[in-house]
C-alpha positions in Angstrom: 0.0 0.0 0.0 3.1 2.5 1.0 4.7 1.5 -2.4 1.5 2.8 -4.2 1.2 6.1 -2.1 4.7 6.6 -3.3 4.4 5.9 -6.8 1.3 8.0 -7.2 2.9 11.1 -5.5 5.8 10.2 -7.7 3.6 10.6 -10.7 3.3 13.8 -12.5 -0.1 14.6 -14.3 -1.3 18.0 -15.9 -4.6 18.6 -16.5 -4.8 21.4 -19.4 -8.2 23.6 -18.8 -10.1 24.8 -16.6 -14.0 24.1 -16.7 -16.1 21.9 -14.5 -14.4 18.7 -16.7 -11.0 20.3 -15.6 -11.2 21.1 -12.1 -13.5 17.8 -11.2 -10.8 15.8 -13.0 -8.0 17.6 -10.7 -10.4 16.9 -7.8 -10.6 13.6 -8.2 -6.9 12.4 -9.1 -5.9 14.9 -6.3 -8.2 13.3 -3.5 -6.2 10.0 -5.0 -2.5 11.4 -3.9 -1.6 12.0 -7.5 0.6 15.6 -8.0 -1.1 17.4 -10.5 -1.0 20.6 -12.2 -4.6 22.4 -13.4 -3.1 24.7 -16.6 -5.5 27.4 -17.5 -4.9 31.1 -18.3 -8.2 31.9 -16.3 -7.3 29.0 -13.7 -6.9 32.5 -10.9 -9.5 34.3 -12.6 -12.7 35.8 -11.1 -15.5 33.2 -11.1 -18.3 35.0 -12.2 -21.3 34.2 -14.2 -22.0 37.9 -15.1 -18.5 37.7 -17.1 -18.0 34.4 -17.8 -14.6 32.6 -18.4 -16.1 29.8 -19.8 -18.8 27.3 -20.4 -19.7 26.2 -17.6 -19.7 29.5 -16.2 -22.4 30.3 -18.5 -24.7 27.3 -17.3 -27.8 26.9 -14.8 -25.8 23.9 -13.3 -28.8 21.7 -14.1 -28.6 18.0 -12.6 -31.3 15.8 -15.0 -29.4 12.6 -13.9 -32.8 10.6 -13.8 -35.3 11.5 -15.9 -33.8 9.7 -19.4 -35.6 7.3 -21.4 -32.4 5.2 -21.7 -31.9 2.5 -19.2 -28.9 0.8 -20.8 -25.8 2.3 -22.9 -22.4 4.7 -22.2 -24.9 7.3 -21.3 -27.0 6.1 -19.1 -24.2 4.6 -17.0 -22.5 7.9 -17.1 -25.4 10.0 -16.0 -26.3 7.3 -13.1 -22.8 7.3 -11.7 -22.4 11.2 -11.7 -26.0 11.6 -9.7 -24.3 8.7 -7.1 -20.6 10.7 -6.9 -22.3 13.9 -6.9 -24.1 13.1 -3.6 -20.6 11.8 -2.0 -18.7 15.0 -3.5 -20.8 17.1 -2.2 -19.7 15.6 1.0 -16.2 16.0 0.4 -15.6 19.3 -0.5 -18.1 20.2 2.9 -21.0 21.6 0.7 -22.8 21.8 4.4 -21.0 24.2 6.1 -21.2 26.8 2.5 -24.1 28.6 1.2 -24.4 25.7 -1.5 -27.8 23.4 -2.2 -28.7 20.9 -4.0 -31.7 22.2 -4.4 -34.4 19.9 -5.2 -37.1 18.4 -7.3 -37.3 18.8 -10.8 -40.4 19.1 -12.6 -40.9 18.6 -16.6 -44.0 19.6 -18.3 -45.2 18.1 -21.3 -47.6 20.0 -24.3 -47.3 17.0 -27.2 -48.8 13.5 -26.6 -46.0 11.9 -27.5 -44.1 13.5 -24.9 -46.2 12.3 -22.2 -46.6 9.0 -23.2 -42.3 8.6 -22.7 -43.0 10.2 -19.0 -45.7 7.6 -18.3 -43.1 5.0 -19.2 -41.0 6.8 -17.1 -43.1 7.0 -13.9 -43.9 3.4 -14.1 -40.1 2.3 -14.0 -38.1 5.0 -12.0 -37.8 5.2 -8.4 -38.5 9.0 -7.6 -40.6 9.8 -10.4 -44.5 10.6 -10.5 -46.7 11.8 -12.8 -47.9 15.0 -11.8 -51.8 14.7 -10.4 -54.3 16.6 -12.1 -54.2 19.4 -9.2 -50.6 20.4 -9.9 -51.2 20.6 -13.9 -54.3 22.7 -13.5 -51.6 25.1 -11.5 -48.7 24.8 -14.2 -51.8 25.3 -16.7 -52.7 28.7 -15.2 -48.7 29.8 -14.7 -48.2 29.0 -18.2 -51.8 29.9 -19.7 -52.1 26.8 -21.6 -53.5 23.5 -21.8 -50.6 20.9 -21.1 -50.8 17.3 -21.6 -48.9 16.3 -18.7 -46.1 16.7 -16.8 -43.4 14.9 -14.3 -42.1 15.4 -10.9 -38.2 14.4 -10.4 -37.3 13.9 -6.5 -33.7 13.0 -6.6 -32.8 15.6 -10.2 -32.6 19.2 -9.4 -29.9 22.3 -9.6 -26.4 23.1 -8.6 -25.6 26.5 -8.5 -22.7 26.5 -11.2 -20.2 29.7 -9.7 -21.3 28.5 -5.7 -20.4 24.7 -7.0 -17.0 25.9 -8.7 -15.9 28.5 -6.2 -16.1 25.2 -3.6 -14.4 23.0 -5.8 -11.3 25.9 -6.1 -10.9 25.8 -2.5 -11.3 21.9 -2.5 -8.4 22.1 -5.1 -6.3 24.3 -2.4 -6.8 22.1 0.0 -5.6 18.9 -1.3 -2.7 21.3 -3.1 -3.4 21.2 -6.7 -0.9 23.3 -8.7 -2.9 26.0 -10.7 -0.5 27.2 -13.9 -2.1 30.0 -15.2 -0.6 30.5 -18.7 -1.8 28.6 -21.7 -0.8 26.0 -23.6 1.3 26.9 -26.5 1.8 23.1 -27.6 2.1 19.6 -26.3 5.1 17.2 -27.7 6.1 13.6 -27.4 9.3 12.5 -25.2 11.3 10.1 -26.9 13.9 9.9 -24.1 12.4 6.3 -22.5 13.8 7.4 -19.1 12.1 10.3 -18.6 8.6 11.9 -18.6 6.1 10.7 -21.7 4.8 14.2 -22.6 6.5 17.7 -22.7 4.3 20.9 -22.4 5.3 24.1 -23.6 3.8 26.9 -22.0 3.5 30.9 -23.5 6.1 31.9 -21.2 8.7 30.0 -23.1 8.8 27.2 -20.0 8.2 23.7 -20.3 7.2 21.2 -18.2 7.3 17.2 -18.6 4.7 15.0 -17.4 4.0 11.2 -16.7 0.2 12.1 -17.8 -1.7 14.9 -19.9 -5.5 15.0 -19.6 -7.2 17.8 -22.1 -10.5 19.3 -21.2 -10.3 22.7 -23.1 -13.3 22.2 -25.2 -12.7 23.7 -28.7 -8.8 24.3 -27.9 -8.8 20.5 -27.9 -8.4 20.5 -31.7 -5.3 22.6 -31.9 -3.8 21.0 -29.3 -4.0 17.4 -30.4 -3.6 18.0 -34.0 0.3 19.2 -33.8 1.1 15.7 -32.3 -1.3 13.9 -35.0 -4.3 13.2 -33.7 -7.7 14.2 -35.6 -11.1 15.6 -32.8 -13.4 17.0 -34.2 -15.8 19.9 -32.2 -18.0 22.5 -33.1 -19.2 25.6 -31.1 -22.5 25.0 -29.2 -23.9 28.1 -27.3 -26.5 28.1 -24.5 -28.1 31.5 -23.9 -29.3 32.4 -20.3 -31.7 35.6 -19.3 -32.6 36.8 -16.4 -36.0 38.1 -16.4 -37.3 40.6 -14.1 -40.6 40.1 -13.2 -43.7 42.7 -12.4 -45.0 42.3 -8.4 -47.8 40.4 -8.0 -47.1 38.8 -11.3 -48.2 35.1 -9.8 -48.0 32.6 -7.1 -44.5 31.0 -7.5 -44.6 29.3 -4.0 -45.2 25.5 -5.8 -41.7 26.9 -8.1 -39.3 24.0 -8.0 -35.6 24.0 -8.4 -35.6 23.5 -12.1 -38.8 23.6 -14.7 -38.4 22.3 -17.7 -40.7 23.5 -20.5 -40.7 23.0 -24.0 -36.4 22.3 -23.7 -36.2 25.7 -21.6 -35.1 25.5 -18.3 -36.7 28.1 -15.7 -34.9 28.9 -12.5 -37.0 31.1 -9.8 -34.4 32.6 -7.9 -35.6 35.9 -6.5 -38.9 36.7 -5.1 -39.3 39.1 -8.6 -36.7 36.9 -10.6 -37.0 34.4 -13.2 -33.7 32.7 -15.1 -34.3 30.7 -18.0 -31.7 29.2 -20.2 -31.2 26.7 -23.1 -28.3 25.2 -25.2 -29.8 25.9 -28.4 -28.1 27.0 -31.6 -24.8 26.5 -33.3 -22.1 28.9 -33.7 -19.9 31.5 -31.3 -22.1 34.1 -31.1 -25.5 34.8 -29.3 -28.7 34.8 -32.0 -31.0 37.2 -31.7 -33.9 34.7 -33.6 -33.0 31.9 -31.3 -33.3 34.6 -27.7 -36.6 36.2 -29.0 -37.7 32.0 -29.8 -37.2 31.3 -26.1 -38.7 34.8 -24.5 -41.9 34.0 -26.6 -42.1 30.0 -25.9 -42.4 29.8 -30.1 -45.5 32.3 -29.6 -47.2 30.7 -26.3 -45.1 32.7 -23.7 -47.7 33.5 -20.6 -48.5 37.1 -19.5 -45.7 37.5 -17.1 -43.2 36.5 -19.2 -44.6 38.6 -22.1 -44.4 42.0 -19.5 -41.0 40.6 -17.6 -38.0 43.0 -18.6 -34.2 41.8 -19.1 -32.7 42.5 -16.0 -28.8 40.8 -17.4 -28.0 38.4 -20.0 -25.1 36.3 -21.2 -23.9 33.2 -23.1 -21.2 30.5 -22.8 -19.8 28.3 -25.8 -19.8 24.5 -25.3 -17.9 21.9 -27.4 -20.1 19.4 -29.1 -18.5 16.0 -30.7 -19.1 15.6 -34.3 -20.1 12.3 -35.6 -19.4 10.6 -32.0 -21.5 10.7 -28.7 -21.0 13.2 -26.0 -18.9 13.5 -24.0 -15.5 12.4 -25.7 -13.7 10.3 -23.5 -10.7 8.3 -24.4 -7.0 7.2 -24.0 -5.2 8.3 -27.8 -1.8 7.3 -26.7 -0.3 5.7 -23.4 -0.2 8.8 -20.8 -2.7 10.9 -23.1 -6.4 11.6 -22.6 -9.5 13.5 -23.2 -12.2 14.6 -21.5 -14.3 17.3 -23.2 -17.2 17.5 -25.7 -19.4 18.0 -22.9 -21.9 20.8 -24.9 -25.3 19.6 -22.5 -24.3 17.7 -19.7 -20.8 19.5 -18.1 -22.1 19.5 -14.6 -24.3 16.5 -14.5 -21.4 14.2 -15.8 -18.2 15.8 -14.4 -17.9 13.0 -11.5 -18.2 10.0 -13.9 -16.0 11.3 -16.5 -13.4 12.6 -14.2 -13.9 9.3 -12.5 -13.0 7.6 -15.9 -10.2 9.4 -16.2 -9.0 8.0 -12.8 -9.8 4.3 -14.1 -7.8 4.5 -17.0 -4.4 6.0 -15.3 -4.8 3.3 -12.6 -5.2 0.7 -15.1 
């Protein structure tokens, strides 16, 4: 057992961004005894979802862990893991004693039949899922001045507050003394000296540093980086758009609110007694459409009263990676002391445990 402590601390891994796949992936191989470096340019920077620094920064920090219609497959096992490690994390980096929640449930409304026939299968073979009952519709009914044809109630799914969550997880980081390098990665390059380090990375300030192990989770960097040493990944820009809507007093009764609606693929966060977020991954490209905001303020022309007479209080946008031709997240070992773990353009804080997890499995062996 002392020759393994020994050989782990003896074993040098860098970790190139800085997201949630980045800093849960440090987490986790630093709770493990590895020594490892977190390389970012923004690794020291302000976390701060009015100016985000990246992705995940940008997100609602929604955890829809349950509620899938897959009960077999990469994903599913992924998502069912991260909802378990999430519970014991939380633990770990002393959630309890911070103004962090996992606030709970999670309720998804359905307006097409064919949508509520899937959460009817759902109900009947989930633990923590019910149908809502026909008093709670006729309530979402008047809040969203429709006629829905059902809806869902997750006990177990819910929200993470994404800067509360990371701002925890930088302090975890200090604790277990994870190396932040902020500069960014000019290039990685192959050792061919057999007694020393695999990997070599050369840094903007002219330094470089050799390593046992290189994990990348820079999202669309990920190309440039792994292309120089031959290896093809290919990502394209996904961006989720987030508004914060200030509502009019007395606009409705939003006791019954729970952590996360989900309507029509829109997620709605009541987080103020007079404000509403409400966020979606939704279009392709780097910057924020104008169509694709004015799509989600209106609910494609069925938006209720009070959304109709909110006003913008703030607004912003993060850009997420998103595989092409191959499942999200990627995940995979391209040479001996080489990984990625990135591509996560939906799921980032749902699946960070499992995937950094992953990572742990595969430089154990």
């Amino acid at each position: 057992m002392n020759s393994q402590k020994a050989e782990k601390k003896q074993t040098e891994i860098s970790i190139v961004g800085s997201g949630i796949a980045g800093i849960t992936t440090a987490f986790h191989l630093g709770k493990k005894g590895y020594k490892v470096n977190l390389i970012d340019s923004s690794v020291n920077s302000e976390i701060n979802n009015l100016c985000p620094k990246n992705g995940t920064q940008a997100s609602l920090g929604v955890l829809m862990g349950n509620i899938h219609k897959r009960s077999k497959g990469r994903a599913f096992l992924l998502r069912n893991q991260s909802m378990k490690l999430w519970q014991e994390w939380l633990t770990q980096i002393n959630y309890s004693h911070s103004n962090l929640i996992f606030e709970k449930p999670l309720i998804k409304l359905a307006n097409s039949e064919k949508e509520y026939q899937s959460m009817i299968e759902l109900s009947n073979n989930k633990y923590g899922i019910e149908l809502l009952d026909n008093n709670s519709l006729d309530f979402w009914n008047s809040i969203f001045e429709t006629k829905l044809k059902g809806g869902l109630i997750s006990y177990e799914d819910g929200r993470l507050n994404p800067i509360k969550l990371l701002k925890l997880l930088m302090q975890s980081l200090d604790q277990i003394k994870i190396n932040k390098i902020d500069k960014n990665v000019c290039r990685i390059t192959k050792n061919n000296n057999l007694y020393n380090k695999r990997w070599n990375i050369e840094l903007e300030n002219n330094k470089f540093i050799s390593q046992d192990y290189i994990i990348i989770c820079s999202a669309l960097n990920t190309q440039k980086l792994l292309k120089s040493i031959g290896h093809e990944i290919f990502l394209e820009p996904i961006l989720g758009q987030v508004l914060e809507l200030e509502l009019k007093e007395g606009t409705s009764n939003w006791k019954k609110w729970p952590a996360i609606l989900n309507y029509q693929s829109i997620n709605f966060i009541h987080h103020h007694p007079n404000r509403m977020l409400i966020g979606a991954t939704i279009e392709k490209g780097t910057k924020a459409s104008l169509i694709a905001k004015k799509e989600m303020l209106s609910l494609k022309k069925t938006a209720p009263k009070w959304m109709k007479h909110a006003s913008i209080s703030h607004e912003w946008s993060g850009i997420r990676a998103k595989p092409i031709n191959e499942p999200a997240p990627l995940l995979k070992q391209l040479e001996p002391g080489l990984l990625i773990n990135t591509g996560h353009y939906r799921n980032g804080v749902l699946l960070a445990p499992a995937c950094a997890e992953w990572i742990g499995r595969k430089i154990e062996g």
